[in-house]
Every structure is written in C-alpha cells, then in structure tokens.
N, C-alpha and C positions, 0 to 999 in steps of 0.2 A: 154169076158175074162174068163181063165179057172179058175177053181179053184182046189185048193189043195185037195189030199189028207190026211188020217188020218196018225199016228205015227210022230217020232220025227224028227222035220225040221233043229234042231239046236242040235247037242251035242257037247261041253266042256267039254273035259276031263282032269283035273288038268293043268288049263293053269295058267300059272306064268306072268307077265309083269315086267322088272325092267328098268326105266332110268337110264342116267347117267347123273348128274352136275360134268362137267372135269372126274374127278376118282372115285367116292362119289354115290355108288347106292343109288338108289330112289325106292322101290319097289312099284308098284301100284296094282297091281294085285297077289296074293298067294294062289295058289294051288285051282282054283277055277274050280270047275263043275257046267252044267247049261243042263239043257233039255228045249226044246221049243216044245211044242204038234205042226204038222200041222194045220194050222186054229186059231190057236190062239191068242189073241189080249192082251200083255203085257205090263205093264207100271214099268220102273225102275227108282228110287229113291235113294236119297244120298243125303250128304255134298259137297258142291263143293272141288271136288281134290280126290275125293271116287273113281275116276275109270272108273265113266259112260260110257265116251266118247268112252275113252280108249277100256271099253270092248265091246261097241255096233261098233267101227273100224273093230275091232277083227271079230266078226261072219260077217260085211258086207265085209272082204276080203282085207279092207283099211289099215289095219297093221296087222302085225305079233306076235304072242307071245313069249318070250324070250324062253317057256319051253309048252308040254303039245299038246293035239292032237283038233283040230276043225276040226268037218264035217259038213256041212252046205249043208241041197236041196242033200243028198248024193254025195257034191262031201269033198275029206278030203284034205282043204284048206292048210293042212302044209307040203304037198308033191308038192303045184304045183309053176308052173317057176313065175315071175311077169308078164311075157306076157299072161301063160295061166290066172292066177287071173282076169287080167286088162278083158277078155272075157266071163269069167267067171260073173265076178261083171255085164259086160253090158247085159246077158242073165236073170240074176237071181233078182238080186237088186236092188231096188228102193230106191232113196233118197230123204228128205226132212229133211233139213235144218234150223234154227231157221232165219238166214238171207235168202231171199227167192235165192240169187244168177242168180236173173232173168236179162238178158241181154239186157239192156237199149233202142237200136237200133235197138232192134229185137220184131216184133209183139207176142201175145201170140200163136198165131200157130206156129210161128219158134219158138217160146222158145222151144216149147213142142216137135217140130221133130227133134230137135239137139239129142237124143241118134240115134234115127231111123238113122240118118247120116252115122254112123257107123254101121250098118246094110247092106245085099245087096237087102232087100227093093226096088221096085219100085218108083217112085215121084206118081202116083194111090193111092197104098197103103198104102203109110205116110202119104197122104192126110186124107185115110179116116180113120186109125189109130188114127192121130191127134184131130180131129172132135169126134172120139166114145170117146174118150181120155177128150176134153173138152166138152160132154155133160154130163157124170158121174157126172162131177166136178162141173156142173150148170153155165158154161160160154160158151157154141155153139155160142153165140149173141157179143162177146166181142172178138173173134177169133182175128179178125182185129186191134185190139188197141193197144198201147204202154204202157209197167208197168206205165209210169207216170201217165196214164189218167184212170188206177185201185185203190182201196184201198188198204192197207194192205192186210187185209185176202181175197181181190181177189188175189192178187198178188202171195199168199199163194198156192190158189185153182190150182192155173195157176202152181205154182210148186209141188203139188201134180198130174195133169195130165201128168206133164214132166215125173215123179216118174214111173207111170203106164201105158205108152203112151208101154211101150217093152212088158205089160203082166208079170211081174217079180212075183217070186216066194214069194217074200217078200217084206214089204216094211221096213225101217229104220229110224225111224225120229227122229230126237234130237233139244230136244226144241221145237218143231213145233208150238207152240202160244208163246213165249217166247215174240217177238216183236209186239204181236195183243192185242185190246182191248176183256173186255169180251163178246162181242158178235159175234166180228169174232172170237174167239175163240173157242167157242162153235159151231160156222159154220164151223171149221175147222175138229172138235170133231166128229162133227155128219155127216162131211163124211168122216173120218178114221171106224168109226162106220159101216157105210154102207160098204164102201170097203171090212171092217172084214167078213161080217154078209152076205151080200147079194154075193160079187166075193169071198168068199173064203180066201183073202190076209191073211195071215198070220204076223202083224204089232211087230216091238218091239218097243217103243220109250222111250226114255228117258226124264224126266222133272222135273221141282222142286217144278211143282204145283199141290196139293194136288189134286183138282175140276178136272185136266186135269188124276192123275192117279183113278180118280171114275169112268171115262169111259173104265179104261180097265178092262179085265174081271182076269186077273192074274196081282197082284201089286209086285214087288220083291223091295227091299231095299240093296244097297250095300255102305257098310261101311269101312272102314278103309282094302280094298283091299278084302273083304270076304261079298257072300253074306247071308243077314240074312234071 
C-alpha cells in the first residue's frame, strides 16, 4: 500500500452548510476553514447536532456545501459533476461506518471486493488485493465465513479492509467503535493506528468518545457550526 505524501491533503475554505425544515434555515456549518497535514491521524468531537457528520460528508465527497471551496487529495471537489465525485470518492476514500453495513449473504472476501467491482481489475488481482486487504486487518483465516459467524469488531476489521482494499488516499470513519465493546474497540484503535503510522493513511474520524479521540494525534472540537 502506498503512502502519502507531506503537505495539505484536506483544505476548507470558508465552507457554509444550511438545511432547510419546509422554508426555515438550519445552519450547520458557518464559515468554516480546516487544513489536514498529509499523514495525519485526527479525531473530531462535538455535541450531537455540531456538524460532525455533516462536515466529515463534506471532505469525503458525500455532500456538498451550501457556500465555500474544498480540495481534497488535490482535486477541488466544488467544481466537479456527481459522476466525476462518485469516481473520485471510489479512487480516493475509504469508509467506515459506526454500523459495519457488511452484507449478510456475502463472505468476508466478497464484502471486501465489492469496491474493486467497480474497478477494471482482473478476478487475479481482486483476489490478491482482497487477501493483502484482510491480512493487515488480521483476518487472512476468516476470508470464508459469514458476518454472522464473526464478532462485532471482527466484523468491524472486515469493514476496515473493505475501506482499504482500493489503496485510498484517506480513510473516513464516523463512529468506528460506536457499536463495539471496549476491547474490540481498542482492536479497532490500534489498527487505525497502524494503518496511520505504518501505510501512511491519512485517517479523519469522528467520535464522541474521549479513550477513542486519545489515539489520534490531532483532536479538533466542533461546536455550535464553528471549530474550536
């Protein structure tokens, strides 16, 4: 897996968010700037209804901001169609989920080669993508089994190698131990850790647990649409 280089992988610059209830703006986001160093592993905080979600959509491509410029992995996300985005997101982004969204009928190998699908990949090479994909993860031995016959935070691992199975520039994770006890939690921890530290990945994730933003090495706070 490659890894990143140095400078900024993520800039925001004065991006705005506003819903609408009927006619009735909602603003969630206001005039907000964000730099993310290449390589860096951050953990963002809040009140539930602060924005999180909302702004880590934003830098992975998944919505749009009302006002304001994002360039992400140097491409500048507010210029392009929703087709280029949708190709964009599957070269670059990596996701993980607080619900694991793992496919019930599908072994942990096909969970994990469903991005590569979309890819013009060989069935060779998703093979062995999939495999490098879940030895990282520490499941090579579990390839074959169904989410049922996993734990939680396997099932977790299993969606972390789906995350990384493309080689993506970044990964996104919101919630990532939200539904885990604390020990897969911490197993979950300490391979977002490794992915930082040893491939390079460049992680944002969102959470509302303190223990889970002590392992990132940059903690931001966003509050009331602004961060502190």
């Amino acid at each position: 897996m490659a890894s990143a280089g140095n400078g900024s992988i993520v800039t925001l610059t004065g991006i705005t968010k506003t819903f609408f209830r009927g006619k009735e703006p909602i603003p969630v986001l206001e005039n907000l700037d964000l730099d993310v160093p290449s390589g860096s592993f951050e953990a963002l905080m809040g009140p539930s209804g602060s924005g999180k979600s909302t702004l880590l959509n934003i830098i992975a491509g998944l919505d749009r901001p009302s006002s304001g410029k994002v360039v992400v992995a140097g491409a500048e996300l507010t210029a392009m169609s929703d087709g280029e985005l949708a190709r964009w997101r599957s070269q670059t982004i990596g996701f993980v989920f607080q619900s694991f969204n793992l496919i019930p009928v599908l072994t942990a190998a096909q969970n994990v080669e469903l991005p590569l699908l979309l890819t013009k990949l060989g069935g060779a090479e998703r093979k062995k993508r999939v495999a490098t994909a879940l030895r990282v993860v520490g499941l090579e031995d579990r390839m074959e089994h169904f989410p049922r016959q996993m734990s939680g935070g396997q099932e977790q691992r299993v969606a972390i190698a789906r995350a990384i199975v493309n080689d993506p520039k970044i990964i996104v994770a919101d919630e990532p131990t939200g539904d885990l006890d604390r020990k897969s939690a911490d197993d979950v921890l300490n391979l977002m850790e490794q992915l930082n530290k040893e491939f390079g990945k460049t992680i944002f994730m969102v959470t509302h647990d303190p223990a889970c933003a002590e392992r990132a090495t940059v903690r931001r706070k966003l509050d009331k649409g602004a961060l502190q």
